[in-house]
C-alpha positions as CSV (number, residue, x, y, z in Angstrom):
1,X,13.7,-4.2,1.2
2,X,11.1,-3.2,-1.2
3,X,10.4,-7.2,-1.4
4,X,10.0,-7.8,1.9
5,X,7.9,-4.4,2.9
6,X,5.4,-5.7,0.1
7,X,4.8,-9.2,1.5
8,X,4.3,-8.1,5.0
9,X,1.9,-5.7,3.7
10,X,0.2,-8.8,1.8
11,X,-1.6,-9.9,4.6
12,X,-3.2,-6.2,5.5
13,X,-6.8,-7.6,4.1
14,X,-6.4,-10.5,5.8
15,X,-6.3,-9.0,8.9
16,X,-8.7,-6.6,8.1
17,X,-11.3,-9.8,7.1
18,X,-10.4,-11.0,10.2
19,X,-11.6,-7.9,12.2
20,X,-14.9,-7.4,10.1
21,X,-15.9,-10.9,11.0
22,X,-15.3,-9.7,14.7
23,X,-17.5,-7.4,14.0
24,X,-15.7,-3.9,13.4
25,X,-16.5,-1.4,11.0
26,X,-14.4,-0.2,8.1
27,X,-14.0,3.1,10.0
28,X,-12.7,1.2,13.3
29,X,-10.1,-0.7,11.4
30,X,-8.7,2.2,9.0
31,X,-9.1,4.9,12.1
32,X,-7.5,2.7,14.8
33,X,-4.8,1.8,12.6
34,X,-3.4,5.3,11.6
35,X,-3.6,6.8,15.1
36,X,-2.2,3.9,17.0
37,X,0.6,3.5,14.0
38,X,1.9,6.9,14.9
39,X,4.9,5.9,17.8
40,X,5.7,3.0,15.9
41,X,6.8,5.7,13.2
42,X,7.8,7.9,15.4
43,X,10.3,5.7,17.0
44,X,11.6,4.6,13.8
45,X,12.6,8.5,13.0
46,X,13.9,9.3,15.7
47,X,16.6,6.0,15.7
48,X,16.8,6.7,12.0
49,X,17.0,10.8,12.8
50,X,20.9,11.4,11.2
51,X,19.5,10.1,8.0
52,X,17.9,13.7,7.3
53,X,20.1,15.5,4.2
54,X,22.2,18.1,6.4
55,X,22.2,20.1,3.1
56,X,19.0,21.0,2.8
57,X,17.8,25.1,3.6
58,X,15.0,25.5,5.9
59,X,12.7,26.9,3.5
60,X,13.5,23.8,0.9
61,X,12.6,21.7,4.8
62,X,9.3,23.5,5.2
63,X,8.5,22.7,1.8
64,X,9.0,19.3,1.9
65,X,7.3,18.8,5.1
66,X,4.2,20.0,3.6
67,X,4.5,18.2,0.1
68,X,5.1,14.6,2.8
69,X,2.2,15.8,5.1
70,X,0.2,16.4,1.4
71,X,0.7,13.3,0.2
72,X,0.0,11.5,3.6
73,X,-3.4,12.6,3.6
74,X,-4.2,11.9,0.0
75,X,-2.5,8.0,-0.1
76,X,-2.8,6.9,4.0
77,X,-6.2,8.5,4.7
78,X,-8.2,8.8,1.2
79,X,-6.6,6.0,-0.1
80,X,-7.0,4.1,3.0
81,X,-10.1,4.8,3.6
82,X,-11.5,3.5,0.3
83,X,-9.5,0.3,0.8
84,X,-11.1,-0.5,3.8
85,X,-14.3,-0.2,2.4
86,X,-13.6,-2.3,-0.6
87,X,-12.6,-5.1,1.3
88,X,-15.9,-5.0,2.8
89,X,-17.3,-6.0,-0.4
90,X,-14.2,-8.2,-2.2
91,X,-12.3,-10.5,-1.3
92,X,-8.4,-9.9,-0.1
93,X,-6.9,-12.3,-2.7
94,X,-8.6,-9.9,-5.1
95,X,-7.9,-6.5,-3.4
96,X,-4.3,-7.2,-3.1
97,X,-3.2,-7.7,-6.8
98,X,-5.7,-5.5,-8.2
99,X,-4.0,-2.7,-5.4
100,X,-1.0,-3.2,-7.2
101,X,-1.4,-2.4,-10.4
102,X,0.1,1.0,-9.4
103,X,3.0,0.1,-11.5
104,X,1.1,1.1,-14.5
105,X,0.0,4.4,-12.8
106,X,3.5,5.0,-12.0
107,X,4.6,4.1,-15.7
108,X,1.7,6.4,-16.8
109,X,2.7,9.5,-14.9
110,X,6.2,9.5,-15.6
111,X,5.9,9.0,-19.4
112,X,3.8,12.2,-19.1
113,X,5.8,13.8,-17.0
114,X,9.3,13.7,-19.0
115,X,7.6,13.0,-22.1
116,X,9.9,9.9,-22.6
117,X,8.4,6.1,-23.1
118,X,9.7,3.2,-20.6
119,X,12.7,1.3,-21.7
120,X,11.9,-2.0,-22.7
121,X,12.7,-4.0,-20.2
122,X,10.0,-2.2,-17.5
123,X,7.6,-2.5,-20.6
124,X,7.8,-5.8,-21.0
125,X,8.0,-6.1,-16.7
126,X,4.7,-4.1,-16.7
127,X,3.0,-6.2,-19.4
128,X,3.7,-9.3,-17.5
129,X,2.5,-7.9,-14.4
130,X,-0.8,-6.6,-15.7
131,X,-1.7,-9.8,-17.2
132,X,-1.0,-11.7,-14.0
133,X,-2.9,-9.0,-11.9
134,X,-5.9,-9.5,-14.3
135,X,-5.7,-13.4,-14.3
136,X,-5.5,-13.4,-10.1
137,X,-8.6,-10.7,-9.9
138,X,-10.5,-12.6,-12.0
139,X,-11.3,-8.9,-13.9
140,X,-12.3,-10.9,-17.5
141,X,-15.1,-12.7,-15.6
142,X,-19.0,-11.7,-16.7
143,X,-20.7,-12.9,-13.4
144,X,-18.7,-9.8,-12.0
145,X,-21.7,-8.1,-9.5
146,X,-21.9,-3.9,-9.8
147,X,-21.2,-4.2,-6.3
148,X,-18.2,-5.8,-7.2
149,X,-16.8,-3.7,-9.7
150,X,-17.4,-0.5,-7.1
151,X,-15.4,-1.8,-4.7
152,X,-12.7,-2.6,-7.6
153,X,-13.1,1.1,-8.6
154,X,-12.1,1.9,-5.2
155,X,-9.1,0.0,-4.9
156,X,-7.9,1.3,-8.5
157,X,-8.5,4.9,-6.7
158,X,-6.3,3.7,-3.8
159,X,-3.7,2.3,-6.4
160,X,-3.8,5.6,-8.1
161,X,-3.1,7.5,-4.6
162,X,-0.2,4.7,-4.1
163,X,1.5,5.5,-7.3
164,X,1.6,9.0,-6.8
165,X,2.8,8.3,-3.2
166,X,5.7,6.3,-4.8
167,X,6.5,9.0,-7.3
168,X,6.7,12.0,-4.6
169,X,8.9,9.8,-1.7
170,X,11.6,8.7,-4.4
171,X,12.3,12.5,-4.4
172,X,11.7,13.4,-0.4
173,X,13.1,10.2,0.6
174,X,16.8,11.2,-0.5
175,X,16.2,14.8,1.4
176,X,14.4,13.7,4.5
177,X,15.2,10.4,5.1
178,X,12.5,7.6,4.5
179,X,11.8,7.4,8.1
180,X,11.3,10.7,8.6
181,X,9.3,11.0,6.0
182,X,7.3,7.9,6.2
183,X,6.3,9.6,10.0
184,X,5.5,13.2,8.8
185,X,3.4,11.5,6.0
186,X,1.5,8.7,8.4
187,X,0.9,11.2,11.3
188,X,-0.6,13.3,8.6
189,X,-3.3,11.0,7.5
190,X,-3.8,10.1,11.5
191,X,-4.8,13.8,11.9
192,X,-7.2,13.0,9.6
193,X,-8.4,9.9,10.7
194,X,-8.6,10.9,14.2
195,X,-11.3,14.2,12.9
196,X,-12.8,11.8,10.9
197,X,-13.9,8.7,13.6
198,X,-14.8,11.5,16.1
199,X,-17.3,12.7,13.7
200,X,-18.1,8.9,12.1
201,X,-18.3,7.2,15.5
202,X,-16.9,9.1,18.4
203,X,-13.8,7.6,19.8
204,X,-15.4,7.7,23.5
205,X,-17.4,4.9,21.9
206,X,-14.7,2.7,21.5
207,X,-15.2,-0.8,22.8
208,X,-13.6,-3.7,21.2
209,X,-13.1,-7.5,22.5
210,X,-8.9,-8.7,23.8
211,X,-8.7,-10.6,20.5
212,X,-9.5,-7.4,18.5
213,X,-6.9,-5.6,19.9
214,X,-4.4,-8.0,19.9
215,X,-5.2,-8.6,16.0
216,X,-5.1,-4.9,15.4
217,X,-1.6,-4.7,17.1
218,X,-0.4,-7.7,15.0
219,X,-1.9,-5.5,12.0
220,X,-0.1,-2.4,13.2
221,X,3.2,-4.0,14.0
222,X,3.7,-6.4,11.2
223,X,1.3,-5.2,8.1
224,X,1.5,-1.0,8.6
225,X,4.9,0.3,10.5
226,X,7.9,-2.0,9.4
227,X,6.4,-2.7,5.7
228,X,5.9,0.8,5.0
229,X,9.2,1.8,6.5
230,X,10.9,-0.9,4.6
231,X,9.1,0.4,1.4
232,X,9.6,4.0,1.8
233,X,13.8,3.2,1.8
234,X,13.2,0.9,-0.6
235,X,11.8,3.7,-3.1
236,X,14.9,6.2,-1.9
237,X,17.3,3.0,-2.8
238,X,16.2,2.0,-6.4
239,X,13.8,4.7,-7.8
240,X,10.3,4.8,-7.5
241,X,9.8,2.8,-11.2
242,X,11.4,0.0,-10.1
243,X,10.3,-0.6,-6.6
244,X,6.8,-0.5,-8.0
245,X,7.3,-3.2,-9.9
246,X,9.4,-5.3,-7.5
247,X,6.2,-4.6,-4.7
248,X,4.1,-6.6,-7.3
249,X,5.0,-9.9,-5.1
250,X,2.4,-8.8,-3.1
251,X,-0.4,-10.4,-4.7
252,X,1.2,-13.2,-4.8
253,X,1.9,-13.6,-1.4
254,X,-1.7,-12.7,-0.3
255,X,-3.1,-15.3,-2.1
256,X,-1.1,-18.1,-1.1
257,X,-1.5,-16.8,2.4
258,X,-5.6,-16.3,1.9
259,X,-5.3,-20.6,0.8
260,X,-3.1,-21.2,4.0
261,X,-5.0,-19.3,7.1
262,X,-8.3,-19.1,5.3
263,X,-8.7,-22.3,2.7
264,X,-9.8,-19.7,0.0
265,X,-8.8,-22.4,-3.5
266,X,-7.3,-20.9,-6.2
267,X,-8.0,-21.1,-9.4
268,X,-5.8,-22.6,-12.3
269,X,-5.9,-19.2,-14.1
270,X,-5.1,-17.8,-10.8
271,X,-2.3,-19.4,-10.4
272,X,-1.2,-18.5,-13.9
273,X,-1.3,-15.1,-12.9
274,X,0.8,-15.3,-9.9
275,X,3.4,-17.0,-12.5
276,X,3.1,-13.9,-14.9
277,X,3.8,-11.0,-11.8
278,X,6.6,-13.3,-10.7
279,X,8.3,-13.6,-13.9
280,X,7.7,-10.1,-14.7
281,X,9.5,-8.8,-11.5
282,X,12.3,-11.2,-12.0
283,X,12.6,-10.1,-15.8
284,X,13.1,-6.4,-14.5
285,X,15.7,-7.5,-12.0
286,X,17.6,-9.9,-15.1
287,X,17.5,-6.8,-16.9
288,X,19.8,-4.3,-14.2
């Protein structure tokens, strides 16, 4: 599942490209997307609704509804937001991998957290993944612009809002469902979004061509509800770790889709690097 969710979500720049060049903002695209992604979720939970742990007390319920609504607004609306705007400035096939070098954020907070290093299997699945991430971003390169690197510092704030995203559902997922909480945690950041392009924009103002809806549905449908769905069980299935690390095919799948629909070439070292995140996913899977 986790696989799957991860290479839909692979062509989220894409379609985001797509919609700049049509000539929407970074605010229409994020906005647009939250609010309208709110039935598709909602749907979801309510056919997944008997998944919700029976056990749980109400107050423990009302906790976690705010801890999921919490961490909606810091990974789908902060997070978001600074996504879109970095792919204003790089390329997908480089916002993609270097968005999912979570895994080392994840890594990094739980070795804090319980004070206890990675086995070495997810060590050596981390160190294989980094090194492909930094081969496909190109992040070694000296004709690197400062405009560049911002939006790069962006995304690594995005992948940092991710990771801790990751860490809380593997918990909330087992009590709430991932369904459930993939909704309370999506309408959460809509909220926000919706304040947010009243103020930016105005949503009165609205006023977009057929193909720019039709490519925002596709985007919806395909690249925010069912990938994020089949992520967030994912995560309640095999442990937040681990479906970081499995999610890494993302990249890959970005950048052979950027070569396929928009005949972006790809470097030899790039290539390498899609190798290296391959091998160190497989390596973590070898290892269970």
């Amino acid at each position: 599942m986790v696989a799957s969710g991860a290479i839909l979500l692979a062509g989220k720049g894409l379609f985001a490209k797509a919609l700049y060049a049509m000539g929407l903002s970074f605010h229409d695209v994020a906005a647009i997307r939250s609010v309208l992604a709110v039935p598709g979720f909602a749907l979801l939970a309510w056919l997944y609704r008997n998944n919700i742990s029976s056990s749980a007390d109400r107050i423990t319920h009302r906790k976690d509804l705010l801890i999921a609504a919490g961490v909606g607004l810091l990974c789908y609306y902060l997070g978001a937001l600074a996504n879109f705007y970095a792919l204003t400035i790089v390329a997908a096939s480089v916002e993609r991998p270097l968005l999912f070098a979570y895994p080392i954020f994840v890594v990094l907070i739980t070795t804090v957290m319980h004070r206890r290093a990675p086995s070495a299997p997810v060590v050596l699945a981390l160190l294989l993944t980094t090194a492909g991430v930094t081969l496909v971003t190109g992040a070694l390169s000296a004709s690197l612009t400062a405009e560049q690197w911002a939006g790069m510092g962006w995304i690594a704030f995005c992948s940092l809002t991710i990771a801790v995203y990751f860490l809380v559902s593997a918990d909330l997922t087992q009590r709430l469902g991932s369904s459930f909480f993939t909704f309370i945690a999506m309408t959460s950041a809509a909220v926000g979004f919706f304040g947010h392009y009243q103020i930016a924009s105005g949503w009165q103002n609205i006023d977009l061509s057929g193909s720019a809806w039709l490519t925002l549905v596709t985007l919806i449908v395909f690249s925010t509800v069912l990938p994020l769905l089949l992520m967030a069980e994912g995560v309640r299935r095999v442990g937040a770790s681990r479906a970081a690390l499995i999610s890494t095919l993302g990249p890959p799948a970005t950048a052979i889709m950027a070569y396929y629909l928009t005949g972006e070439m790809l470097t030899l070292s790039q290539l390498a690097g899609i190798g290296l995140v391959i091998v160190g996913v497989l390596s973590l899977e070898m290892a269970r």
